[in-house]
ROSE-4610 file (N, C-alpha, C; in Angstrom, 1 decimal, always signed):
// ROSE-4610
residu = [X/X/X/X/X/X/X/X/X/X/X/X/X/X/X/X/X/X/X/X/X/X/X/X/X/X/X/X/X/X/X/X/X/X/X/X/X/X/X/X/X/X/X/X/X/X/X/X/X/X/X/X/X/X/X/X/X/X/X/X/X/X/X/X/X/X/X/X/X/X/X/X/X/X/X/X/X/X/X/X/X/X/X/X/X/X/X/X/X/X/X/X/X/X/X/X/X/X/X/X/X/X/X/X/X/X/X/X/X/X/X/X/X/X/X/X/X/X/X/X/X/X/X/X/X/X/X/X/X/X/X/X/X/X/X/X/X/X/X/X/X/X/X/X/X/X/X/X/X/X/X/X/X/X/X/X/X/X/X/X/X/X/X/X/X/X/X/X/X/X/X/X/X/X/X/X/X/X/X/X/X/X/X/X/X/X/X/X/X/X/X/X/X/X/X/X/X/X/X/X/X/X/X/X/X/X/X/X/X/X/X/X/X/X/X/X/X/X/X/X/X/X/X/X/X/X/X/X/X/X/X/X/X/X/X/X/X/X/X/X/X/X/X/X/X/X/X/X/X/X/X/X/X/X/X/X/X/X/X/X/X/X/X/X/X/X/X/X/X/X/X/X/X/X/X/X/X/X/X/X/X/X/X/X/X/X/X/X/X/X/X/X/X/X/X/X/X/X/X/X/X/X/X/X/X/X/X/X/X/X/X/X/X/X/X/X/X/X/X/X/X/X/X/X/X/X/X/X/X/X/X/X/X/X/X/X/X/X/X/X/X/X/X/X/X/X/X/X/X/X/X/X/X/X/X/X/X/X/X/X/X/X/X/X/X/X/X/X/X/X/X/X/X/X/X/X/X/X/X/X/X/X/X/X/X/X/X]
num = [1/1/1/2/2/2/3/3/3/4/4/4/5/5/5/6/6/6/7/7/7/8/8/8/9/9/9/10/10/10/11/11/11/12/12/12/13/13/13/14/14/14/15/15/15/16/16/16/17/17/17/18/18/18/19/19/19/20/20/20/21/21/21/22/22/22/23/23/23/24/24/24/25/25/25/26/26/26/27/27/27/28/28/28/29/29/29/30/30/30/31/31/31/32/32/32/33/33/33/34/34/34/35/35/35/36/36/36/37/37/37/38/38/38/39/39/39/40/40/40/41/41/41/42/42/42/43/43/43/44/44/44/45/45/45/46/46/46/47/47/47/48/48/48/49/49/49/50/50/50/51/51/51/52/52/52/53/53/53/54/54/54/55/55/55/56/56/56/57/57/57/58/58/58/59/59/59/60/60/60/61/61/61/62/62/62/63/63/63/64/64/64/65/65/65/66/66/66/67/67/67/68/68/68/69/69/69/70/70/70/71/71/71/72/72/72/73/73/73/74/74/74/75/75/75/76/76/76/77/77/77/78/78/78/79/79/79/80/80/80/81/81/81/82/82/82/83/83/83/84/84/84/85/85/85/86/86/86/87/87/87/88/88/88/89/89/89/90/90/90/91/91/91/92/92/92/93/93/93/94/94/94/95/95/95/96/96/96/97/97/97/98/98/98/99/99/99/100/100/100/101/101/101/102/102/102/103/103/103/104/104/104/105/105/105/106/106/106/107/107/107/108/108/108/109/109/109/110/110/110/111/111/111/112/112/112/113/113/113/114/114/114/115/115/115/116/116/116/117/117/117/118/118/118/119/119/119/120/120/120/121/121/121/122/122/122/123/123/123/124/124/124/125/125/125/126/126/126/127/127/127/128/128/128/129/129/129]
x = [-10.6/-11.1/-10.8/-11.9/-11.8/-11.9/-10.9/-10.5/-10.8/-12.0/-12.9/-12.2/-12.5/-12.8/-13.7/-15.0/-16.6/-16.2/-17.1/-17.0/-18.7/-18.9/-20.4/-20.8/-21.6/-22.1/-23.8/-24.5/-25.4/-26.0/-27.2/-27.7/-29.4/-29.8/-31.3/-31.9/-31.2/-32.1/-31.6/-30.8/-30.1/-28.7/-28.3/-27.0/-26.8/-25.7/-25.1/-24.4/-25.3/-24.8/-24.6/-23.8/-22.9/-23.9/-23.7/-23.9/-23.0/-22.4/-20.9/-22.4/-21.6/-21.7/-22.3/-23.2/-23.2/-24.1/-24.3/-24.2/-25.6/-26.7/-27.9/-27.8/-26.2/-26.3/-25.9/-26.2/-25.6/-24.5/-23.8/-22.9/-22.3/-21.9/-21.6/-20.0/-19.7/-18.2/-17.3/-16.1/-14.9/-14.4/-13.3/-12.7/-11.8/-10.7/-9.4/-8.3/-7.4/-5.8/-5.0/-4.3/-3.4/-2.2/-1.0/+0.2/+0.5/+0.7/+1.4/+0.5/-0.5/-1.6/-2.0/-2.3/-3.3/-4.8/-5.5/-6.9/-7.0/-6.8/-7.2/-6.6/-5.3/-5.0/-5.4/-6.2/-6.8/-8.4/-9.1/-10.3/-10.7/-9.3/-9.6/-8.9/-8.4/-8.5/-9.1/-10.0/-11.3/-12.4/-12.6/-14.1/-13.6/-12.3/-12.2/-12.5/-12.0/-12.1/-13.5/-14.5/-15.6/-16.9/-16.5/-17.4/-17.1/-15.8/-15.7/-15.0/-15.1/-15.1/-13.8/-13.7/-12.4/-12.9/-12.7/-12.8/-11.4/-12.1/-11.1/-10.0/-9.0/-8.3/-8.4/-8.3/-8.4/-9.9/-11.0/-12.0/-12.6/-12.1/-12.1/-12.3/-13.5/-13.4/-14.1/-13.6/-13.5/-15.3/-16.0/-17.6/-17.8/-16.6/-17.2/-16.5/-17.0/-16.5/-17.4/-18.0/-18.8/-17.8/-18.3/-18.0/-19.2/-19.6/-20.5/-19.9/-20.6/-20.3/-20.0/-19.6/-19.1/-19.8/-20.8/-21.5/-21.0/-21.2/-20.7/-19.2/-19.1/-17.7/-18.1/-16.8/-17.1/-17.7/-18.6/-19.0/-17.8/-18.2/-17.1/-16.1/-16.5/-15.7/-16.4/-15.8/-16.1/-15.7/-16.7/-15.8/-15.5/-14.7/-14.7/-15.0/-15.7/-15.8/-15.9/-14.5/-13.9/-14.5/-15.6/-16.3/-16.0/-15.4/-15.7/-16.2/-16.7/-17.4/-16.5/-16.6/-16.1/-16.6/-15.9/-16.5/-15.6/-16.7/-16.2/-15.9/-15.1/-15.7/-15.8/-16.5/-16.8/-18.3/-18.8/-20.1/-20.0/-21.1/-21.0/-21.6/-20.1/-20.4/-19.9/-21.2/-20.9/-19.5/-18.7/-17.5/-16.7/-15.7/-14.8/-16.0/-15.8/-16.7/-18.0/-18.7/-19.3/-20.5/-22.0/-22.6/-23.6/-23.9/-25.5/-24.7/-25.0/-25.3/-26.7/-26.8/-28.4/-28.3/-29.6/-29.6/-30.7/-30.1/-31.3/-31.4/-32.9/-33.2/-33.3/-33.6/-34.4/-34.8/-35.7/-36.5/-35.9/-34.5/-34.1/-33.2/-32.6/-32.0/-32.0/-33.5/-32.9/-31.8/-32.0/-31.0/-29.6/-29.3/-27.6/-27.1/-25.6/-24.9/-25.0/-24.8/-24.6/-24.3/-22.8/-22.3/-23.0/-23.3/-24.1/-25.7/-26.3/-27.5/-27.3/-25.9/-25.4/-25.2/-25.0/-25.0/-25.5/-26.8/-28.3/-29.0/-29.1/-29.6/-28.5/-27.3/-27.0/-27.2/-27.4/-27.8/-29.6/-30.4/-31.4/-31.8/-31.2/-31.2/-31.0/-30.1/-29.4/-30.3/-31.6/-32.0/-31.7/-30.6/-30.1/-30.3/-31.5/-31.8/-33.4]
y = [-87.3/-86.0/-86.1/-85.7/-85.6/-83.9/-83.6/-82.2/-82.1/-81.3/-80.9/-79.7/-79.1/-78.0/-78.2/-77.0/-76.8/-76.0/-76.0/-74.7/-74.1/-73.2/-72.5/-71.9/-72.2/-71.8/-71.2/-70.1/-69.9/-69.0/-69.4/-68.6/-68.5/-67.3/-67.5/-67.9/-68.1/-69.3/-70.6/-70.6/-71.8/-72.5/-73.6/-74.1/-75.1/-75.0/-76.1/-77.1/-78.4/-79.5/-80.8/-82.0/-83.0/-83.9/-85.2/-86.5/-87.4/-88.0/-89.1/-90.3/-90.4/-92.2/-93.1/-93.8/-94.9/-94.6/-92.9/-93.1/-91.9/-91.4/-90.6/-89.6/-89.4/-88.0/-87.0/-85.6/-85.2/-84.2/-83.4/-82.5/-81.2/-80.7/-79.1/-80.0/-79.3/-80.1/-79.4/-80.5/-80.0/-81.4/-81.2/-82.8/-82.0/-83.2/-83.1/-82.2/-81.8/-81.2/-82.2/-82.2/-83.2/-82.7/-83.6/-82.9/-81.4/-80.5/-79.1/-77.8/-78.6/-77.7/-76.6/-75.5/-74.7/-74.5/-74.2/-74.3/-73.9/-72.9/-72.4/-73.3/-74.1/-74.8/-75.7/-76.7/-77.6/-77.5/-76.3/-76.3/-76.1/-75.5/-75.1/-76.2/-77.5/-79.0/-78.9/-79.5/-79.9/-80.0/-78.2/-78.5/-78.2/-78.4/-78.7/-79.9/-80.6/-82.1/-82.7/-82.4/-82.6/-81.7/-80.5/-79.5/-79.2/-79.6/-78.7/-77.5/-76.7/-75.1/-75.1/-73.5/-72.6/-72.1/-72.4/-71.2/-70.2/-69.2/-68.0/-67.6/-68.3/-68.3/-67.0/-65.5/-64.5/-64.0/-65.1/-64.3/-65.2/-66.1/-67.0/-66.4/-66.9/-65.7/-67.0/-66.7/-67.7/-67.5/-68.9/-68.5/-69.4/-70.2/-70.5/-72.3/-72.3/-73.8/-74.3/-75.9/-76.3/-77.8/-78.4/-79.9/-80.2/-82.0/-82.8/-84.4/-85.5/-86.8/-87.1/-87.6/-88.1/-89.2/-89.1/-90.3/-90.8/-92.4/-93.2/-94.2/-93.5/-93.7/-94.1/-95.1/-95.2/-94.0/-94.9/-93.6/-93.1/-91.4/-90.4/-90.0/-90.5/-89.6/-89.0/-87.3/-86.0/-85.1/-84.5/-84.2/-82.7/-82.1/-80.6/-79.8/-79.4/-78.5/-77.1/-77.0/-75.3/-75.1/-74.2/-73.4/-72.2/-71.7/-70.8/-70.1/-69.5/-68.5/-67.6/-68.3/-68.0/-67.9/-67.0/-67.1/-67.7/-68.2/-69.6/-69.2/-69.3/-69.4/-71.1/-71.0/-72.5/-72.4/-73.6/-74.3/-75.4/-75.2/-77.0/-78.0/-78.6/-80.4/-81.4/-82.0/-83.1/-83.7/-84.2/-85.0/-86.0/-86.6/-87.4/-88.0/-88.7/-89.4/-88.8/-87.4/-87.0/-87.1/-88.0/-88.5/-87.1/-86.0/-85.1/-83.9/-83.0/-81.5/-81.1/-80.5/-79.7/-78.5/-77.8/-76.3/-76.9/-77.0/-77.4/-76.6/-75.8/-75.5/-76.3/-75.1/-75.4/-76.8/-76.8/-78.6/-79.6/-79.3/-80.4/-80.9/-80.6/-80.4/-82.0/-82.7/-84.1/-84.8/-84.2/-85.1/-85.3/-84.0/-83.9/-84.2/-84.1/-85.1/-83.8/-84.5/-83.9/-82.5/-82.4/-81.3/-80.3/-80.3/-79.7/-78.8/-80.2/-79.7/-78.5/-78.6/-77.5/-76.3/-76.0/-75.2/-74.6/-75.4/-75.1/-74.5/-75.0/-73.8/-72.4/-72.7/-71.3/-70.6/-71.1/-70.2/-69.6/-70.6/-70.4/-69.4/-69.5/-68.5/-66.8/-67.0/-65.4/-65.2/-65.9/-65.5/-66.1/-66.6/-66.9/-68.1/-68.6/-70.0/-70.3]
z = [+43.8/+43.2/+41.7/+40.9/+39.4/+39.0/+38.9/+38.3/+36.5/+36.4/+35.3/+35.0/+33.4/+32.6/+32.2/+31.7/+31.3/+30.8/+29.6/+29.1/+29.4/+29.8/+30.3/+29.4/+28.3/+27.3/+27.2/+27.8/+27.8/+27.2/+26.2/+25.1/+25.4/+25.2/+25.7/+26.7/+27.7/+28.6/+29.1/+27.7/+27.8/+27.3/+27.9/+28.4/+27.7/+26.5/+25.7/+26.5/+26.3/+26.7/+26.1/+26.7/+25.2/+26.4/+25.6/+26.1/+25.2/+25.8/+25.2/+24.5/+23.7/+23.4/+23.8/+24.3/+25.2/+26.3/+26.8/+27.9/+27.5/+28.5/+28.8/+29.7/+30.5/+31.1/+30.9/+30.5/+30.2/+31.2/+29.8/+30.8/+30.5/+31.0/+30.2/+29.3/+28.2/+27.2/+28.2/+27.8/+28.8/+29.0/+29.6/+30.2/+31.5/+31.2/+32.2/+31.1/+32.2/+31.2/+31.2/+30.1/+30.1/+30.9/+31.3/+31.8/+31.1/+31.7/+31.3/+31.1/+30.6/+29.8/+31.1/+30.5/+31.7/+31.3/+32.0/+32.6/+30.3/+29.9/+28.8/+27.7/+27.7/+26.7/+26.5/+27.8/+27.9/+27.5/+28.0/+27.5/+25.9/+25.7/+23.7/+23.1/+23.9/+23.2/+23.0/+24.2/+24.6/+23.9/+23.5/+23.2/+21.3/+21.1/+19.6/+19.2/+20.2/+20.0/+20.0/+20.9/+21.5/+20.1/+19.7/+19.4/+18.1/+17.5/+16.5/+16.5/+17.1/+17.2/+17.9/+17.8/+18.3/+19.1/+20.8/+21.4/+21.5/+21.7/+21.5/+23.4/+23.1/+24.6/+25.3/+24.7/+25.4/+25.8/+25.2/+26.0/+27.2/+27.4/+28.5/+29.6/+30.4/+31.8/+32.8/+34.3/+34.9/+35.7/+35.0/+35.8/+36.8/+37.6/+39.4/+39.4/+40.5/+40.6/+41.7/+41.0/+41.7/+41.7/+42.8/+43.3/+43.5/+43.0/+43.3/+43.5/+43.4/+43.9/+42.2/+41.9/+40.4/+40.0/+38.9/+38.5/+37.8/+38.2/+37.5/+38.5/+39.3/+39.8/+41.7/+41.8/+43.0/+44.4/+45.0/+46.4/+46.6/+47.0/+47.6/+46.9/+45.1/+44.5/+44.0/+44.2/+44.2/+42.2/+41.5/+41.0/+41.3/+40.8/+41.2/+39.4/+38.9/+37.9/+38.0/+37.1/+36.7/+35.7/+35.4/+34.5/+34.2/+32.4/+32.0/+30.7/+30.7/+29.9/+28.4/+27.2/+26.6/+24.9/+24.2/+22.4/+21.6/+20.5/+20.0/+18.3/+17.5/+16.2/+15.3/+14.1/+13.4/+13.8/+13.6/+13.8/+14.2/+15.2/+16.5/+15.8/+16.0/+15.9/+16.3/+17.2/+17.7/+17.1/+17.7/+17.2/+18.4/+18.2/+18.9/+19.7/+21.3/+21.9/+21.8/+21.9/+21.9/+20.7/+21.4/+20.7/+20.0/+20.9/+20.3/+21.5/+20.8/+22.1/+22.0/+23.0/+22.9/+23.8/+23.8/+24.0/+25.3/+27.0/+28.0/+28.9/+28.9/+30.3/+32.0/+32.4/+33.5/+34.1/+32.9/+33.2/+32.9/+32.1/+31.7/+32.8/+34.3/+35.5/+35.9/+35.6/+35.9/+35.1/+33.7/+33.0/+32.9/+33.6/+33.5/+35.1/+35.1/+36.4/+37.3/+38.3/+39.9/+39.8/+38.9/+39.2/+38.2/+37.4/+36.6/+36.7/+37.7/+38.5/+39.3/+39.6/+40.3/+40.3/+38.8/+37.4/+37.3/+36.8/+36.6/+37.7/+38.9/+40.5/+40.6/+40.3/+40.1/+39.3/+37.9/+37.1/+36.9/+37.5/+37.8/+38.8/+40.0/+40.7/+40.6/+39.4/+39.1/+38.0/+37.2/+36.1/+34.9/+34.7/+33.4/+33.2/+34.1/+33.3/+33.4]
């Protein structure tokens, strides 16, 4: 099991998402905690590291958790992603591994990983995508 933080970023329609380096799939920003960290210390690494930006720890709000098969990694590993919903200050920029972010709907559902697609039909379903 690979234990994720996301940050759920949706504006208009649409869902800020990274693609690393090297690689064509994308994903909502976020990683792993390191030892000690909690869900909010680790995600405002994260997407400093990843994004540039401050997210703001008190407005952090917890938006769901999805599991999928983990691409890239051997069969039957699962990852689980903890998504939440939060305000950021600065301006986004790409930075550390992370090669481009973009603003994807709907259609864009093939391009991003498992757990993500997952994301996307939820948030599609409720409207917000």
């Amino acid at each position: 099991m690979i234990d994720k933080l996301a940050w759920l970023h949706v504006v208009d329609g649409r869902v800020l998402a990274t693609v690393s380096t090297g690689k064509d799939t994308w994903y909502l920003p976020g990683g792993k905690r390191e030892p000690g960290e909690s869900d909010s210390e680790a995600l405002v690494r994260e997407i400093a590291e990843e994004l540039s930006v401050a997210l703001d720890p008190s407005s952090l709000a917890p938006a769901g958790v999805w599991e999928a098969p983990a691409d890239g990694r051997a069969a039957g590993t699962v990852v689980r992603m903890t998504c939440y919903t939060g305000s950021f200050s600065g301006t986004l920029v790409a930075s550390s591994e992370i090669a481009a972010f973009a603003w994807l709907g709907f259609e864009d559902r093939p391009r991003v990983s498992a757990a993500t697609q997952l994301v996307f039909d939820d948030l599609h379903a409720r409207g917000l995508l």
